[in-house]
C-alpha positions as CSV (number, residue, x, y, z in Angstrom):
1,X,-58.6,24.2,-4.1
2,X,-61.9,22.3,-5.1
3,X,-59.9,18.8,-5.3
4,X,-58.5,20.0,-1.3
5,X,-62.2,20.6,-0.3
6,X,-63.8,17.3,-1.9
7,X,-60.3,15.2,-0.1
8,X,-61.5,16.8,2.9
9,X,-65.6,15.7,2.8
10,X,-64.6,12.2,1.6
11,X,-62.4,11.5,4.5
12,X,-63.7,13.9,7.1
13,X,-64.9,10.8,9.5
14,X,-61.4,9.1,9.1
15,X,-59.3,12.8,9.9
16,X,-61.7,13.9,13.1
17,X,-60.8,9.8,14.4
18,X,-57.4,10.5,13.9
19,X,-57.5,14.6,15.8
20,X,-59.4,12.6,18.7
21,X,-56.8,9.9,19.0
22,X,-53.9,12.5,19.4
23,X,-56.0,14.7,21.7
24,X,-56.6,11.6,24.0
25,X,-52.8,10.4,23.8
26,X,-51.7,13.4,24.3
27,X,-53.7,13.9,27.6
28,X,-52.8,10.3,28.5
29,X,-49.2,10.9,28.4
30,X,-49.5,14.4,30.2
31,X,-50.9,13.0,33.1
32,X,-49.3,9.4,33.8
33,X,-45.4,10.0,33.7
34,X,-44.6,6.2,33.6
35,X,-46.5,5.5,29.8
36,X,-44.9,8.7,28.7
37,X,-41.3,7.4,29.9
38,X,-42.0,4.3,28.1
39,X,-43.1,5.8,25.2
40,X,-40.2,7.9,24.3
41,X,-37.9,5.3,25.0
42,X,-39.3,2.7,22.8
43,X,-39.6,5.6,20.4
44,X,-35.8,6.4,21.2
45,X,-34.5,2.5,21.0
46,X,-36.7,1.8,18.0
47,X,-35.0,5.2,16.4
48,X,-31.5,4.6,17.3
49,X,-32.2,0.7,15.8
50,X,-33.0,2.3,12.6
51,X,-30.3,4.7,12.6
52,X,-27.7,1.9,13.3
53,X,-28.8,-0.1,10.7
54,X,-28.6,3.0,8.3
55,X,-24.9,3.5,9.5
56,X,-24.1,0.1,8.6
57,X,-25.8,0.0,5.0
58,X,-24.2,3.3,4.2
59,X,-20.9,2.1,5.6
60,X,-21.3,-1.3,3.3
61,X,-22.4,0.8,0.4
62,X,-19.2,3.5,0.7
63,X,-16.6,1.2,1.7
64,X,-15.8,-0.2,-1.8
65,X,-15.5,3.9,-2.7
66,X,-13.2,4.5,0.0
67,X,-11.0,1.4,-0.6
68,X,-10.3,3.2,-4.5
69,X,-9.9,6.3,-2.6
70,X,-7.6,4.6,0.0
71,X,-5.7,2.9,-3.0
72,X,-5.2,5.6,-5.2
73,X,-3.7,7.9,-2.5
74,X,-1.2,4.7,-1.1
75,X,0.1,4.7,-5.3
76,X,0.9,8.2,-4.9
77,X,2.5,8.2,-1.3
78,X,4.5,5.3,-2.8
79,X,6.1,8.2,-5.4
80,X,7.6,9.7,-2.4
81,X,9.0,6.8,-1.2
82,X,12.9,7.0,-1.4
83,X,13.5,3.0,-2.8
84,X,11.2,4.3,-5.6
85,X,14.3,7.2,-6.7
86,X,17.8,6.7,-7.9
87,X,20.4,9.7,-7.7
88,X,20.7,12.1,-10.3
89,X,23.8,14.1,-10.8
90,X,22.8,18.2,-10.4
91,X,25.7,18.8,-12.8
92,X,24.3,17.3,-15.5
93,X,20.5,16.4,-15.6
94,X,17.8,18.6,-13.3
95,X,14.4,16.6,-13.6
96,X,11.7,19.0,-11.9
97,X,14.4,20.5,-10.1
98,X,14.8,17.8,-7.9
99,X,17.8,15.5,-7.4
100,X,16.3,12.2,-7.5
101,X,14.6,10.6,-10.3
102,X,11.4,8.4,-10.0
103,X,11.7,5.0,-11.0
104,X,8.7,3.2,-10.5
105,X,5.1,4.1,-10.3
106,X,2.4,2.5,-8.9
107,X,-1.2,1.9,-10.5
108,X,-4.1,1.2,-8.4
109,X,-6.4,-1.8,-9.6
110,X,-9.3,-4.3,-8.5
111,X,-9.7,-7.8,-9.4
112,X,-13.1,-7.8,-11.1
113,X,-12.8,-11.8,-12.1
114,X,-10.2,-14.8,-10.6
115,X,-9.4,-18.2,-10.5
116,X,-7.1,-20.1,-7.6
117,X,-7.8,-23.9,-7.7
118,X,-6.4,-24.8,-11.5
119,X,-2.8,-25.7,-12.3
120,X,-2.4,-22.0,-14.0
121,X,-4.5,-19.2,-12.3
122,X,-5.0,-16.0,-13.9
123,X,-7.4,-13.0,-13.3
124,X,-8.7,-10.0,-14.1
125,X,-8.5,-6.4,-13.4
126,X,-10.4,-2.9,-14.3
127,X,-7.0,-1.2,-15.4
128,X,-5.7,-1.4,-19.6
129,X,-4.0,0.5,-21.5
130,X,-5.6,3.8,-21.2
131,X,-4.2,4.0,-17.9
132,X,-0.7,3.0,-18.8
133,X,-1.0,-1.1,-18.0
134,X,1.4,-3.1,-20.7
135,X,2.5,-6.1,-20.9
136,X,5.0,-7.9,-18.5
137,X,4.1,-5.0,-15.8
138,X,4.6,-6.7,-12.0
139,X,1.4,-6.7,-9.5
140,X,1.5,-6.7,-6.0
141,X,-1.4,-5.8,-3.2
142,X,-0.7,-4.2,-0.1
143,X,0.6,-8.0,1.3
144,X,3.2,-8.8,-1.1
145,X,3.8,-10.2,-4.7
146,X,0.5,-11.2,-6.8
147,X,1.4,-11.9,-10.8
148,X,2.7,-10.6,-13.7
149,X,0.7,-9.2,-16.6
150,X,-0.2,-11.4,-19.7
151,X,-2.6,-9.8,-22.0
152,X,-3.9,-5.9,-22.2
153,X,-7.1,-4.2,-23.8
154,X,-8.1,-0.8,-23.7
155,X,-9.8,-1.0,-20.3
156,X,-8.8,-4.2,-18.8
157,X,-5.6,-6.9,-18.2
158,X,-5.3,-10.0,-17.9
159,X,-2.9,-11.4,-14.9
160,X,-0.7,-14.5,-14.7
161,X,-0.9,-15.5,-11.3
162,X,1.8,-16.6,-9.2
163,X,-0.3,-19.8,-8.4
164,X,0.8,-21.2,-12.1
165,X,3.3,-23.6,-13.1
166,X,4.6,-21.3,-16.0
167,X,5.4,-18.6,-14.0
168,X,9.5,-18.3,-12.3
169,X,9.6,-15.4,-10.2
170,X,13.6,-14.3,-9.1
171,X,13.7,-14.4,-5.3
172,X,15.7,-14.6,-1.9
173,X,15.7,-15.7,1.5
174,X,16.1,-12.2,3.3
175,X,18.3,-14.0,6.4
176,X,20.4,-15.8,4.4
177,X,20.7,-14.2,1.1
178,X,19.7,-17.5,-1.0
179,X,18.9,-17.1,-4.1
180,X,16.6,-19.5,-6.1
181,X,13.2,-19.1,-8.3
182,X,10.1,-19.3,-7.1
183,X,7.3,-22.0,-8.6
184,X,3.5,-23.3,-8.2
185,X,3.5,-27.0,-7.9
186,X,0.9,-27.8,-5.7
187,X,-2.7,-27.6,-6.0
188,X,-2.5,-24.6,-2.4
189,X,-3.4,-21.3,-3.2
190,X,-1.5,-20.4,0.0
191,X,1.9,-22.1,-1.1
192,X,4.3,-21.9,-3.7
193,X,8.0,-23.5,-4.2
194,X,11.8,-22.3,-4.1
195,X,13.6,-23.9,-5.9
196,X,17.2,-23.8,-6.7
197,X,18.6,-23.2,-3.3
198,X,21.8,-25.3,-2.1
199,X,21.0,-27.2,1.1
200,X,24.6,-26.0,2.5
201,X,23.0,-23.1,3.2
202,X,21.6,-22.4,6.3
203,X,17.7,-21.8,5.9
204,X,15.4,-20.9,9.0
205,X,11.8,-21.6,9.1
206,X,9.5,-18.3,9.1
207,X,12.6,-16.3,6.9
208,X,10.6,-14.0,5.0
209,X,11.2,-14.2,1.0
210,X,11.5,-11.5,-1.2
211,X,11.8,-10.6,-5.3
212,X,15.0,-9.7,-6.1
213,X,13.9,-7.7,-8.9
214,X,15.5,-9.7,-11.9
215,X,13.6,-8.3,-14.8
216,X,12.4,-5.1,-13.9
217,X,9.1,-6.7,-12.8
218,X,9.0,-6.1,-9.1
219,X,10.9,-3.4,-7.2
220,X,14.0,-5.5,-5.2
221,X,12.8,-6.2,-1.8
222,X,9.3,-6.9,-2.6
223,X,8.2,-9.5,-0.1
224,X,6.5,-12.9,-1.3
225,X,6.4,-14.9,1.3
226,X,7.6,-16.7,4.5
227,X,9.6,-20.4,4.6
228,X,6.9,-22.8,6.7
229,X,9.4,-25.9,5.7
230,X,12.0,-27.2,4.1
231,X,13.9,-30.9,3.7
232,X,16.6,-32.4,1.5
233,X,15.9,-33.2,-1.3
234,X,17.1,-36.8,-1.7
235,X,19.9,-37.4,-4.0
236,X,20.2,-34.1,-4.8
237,X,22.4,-31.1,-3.3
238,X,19.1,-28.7,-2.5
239,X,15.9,-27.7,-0.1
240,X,12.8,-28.9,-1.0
241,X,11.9,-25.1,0.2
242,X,7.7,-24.9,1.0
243,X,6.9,-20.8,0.7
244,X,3.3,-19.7,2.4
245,X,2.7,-16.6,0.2
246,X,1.5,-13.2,2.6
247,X,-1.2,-13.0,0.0
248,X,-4.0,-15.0,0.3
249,X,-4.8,-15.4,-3.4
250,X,-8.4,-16.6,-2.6
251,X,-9.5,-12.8,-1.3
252,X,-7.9,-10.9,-3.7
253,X,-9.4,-7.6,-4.7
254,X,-7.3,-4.5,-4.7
255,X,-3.9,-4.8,-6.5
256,X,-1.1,-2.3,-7.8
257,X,0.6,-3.0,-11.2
258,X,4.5,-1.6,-11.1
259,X,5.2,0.2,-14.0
260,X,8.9,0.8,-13.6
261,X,10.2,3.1,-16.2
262,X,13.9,1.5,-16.0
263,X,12.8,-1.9,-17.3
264,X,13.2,-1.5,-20.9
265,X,16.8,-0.8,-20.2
266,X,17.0,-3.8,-18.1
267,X,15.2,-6.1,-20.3
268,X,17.9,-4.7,-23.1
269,X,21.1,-5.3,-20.7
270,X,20.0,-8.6,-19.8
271,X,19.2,-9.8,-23.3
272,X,22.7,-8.9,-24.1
273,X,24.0,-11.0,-21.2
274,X,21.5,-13.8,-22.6
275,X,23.2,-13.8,-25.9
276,X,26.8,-14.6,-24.3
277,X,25.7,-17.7,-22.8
């Protein structure tokens, strides 16, 4: 109470100036409608400013959260999806009493480092082992076909890219049902190569491309790309095929690695297949 009373006598001149200031405005703005209009309007416009640019920081500072949020409910809308299921016959097996059988899961990801301008591109993401990431596990994004896994820690992977020259990904024309591999050979981070496709085949520009899911990596059907040109290749009986990938590697950020839980029985079919050859 003392320290209220001395705040008071030190700054009594400074609080009466202030009372009188209100009291005069305050009669001012009673008696002259027009300052009083523009008062409360430039207090209104300066308010509503303020509050805009609030709505905006807040909306900048949340959107990253509701992007996770938004990813992590697409992964488990994409368990429902039926392409996801194979048949299970009631007579013999009853998984969760349902007749269909999941086959491939989706886990939600952001790239948190990447490269798109070398002659192999890799990058990163926040999802290892702890949430189920191996090895030789496909990644899309919400456009289409991103890399395959290469290296895995506890809390982080490492991705192979699909812009590097290593990497031969199975895939299709969807029109025509050519099949042929797909390869980075040029220095574009929007375009990669099919190769492998017999030029007596009829190709249209704009097709779209698709994995065909050789190897378990990618669910069948999982688009790449579209054909923007093709030509003979001289001398040889096959498109020079030019593919402009849906994903535009340079502003990648949220990804999905496939864990699909028939691979290892793939991988084992196909090595026996393999060893004939």
């Amino acid at each position: 109470m003392r320290n209220l009373i001395a705040f008071f006598r030190r700054f009594r001149v400074f609080l009466i100036f202030v009372l009188l200031q209100l009291i005069a405005l305050t009669s001012y703005f009673s008696v002259v409608s027009y300052p009083r209009t523009k008062f409360f309007n430039s207090a209104n416009n300066v308010t509503g400013t303020l509050l805009s640019w609030e709505r905006e920081v807040t909306k900048y500072l949340f959107l990253d959260r509701e992007n996770r949020k938004l990813q992590a409910e697409n992964a488990e809308l994409s368990k429902k999806e039926l392409i996801n299921y194979i048949p299970v016959d009631p007579k013999t097996t009853i998984i969760n009493d349902t007749i269909r059988e999941l086959t491939i899961e989706k886990i939600p990801a952001t790239v948190i480092n990447s490269s798109y301008s070398h002659k192999n591109n890799y990058f990163t993401i926040n999802a290892g082992r702890l949430k189920g990431v191996e090895r030789k596990m496909g990644v899309v994004s919400s456009e289409g076909v991103v890399g395959i896994v290469y290296d895995v820690s506890e809390h982080y992977a490492i991705v192979q890219s699909i812009l590097t020259s290593t990497i031969n990904i199975s895939a299709y024309v969807g029109e025509s049902n050519a099949y042929g591999l797909i390869k980075y050979i040029e220095n574009d981070p929007r375009r990669v190569t099919l190769t492998g496709v017999s030029n007596d085949i009829k190709i249209k520009k704009h097709s779209k491309v698709f994995a065909t899911g050789k190897g378990g990596y990618f669910p069948h059907g999982s688009l790449i790309g579209k054909v923007e040109k093709l030509n003979p290749i001289e001398g040889e009986p096959r498109w020079d095929i030019i593919v402009r990938l849906e994903q535009d590697m340079r502003r990648l950020h949220y990804v999905y690695v496939i864990k699909n839980f028939l691979k290892p029985e793939l991988e084992e079919l196909e090595k026996n297949v393999d060893q004939l050859e």
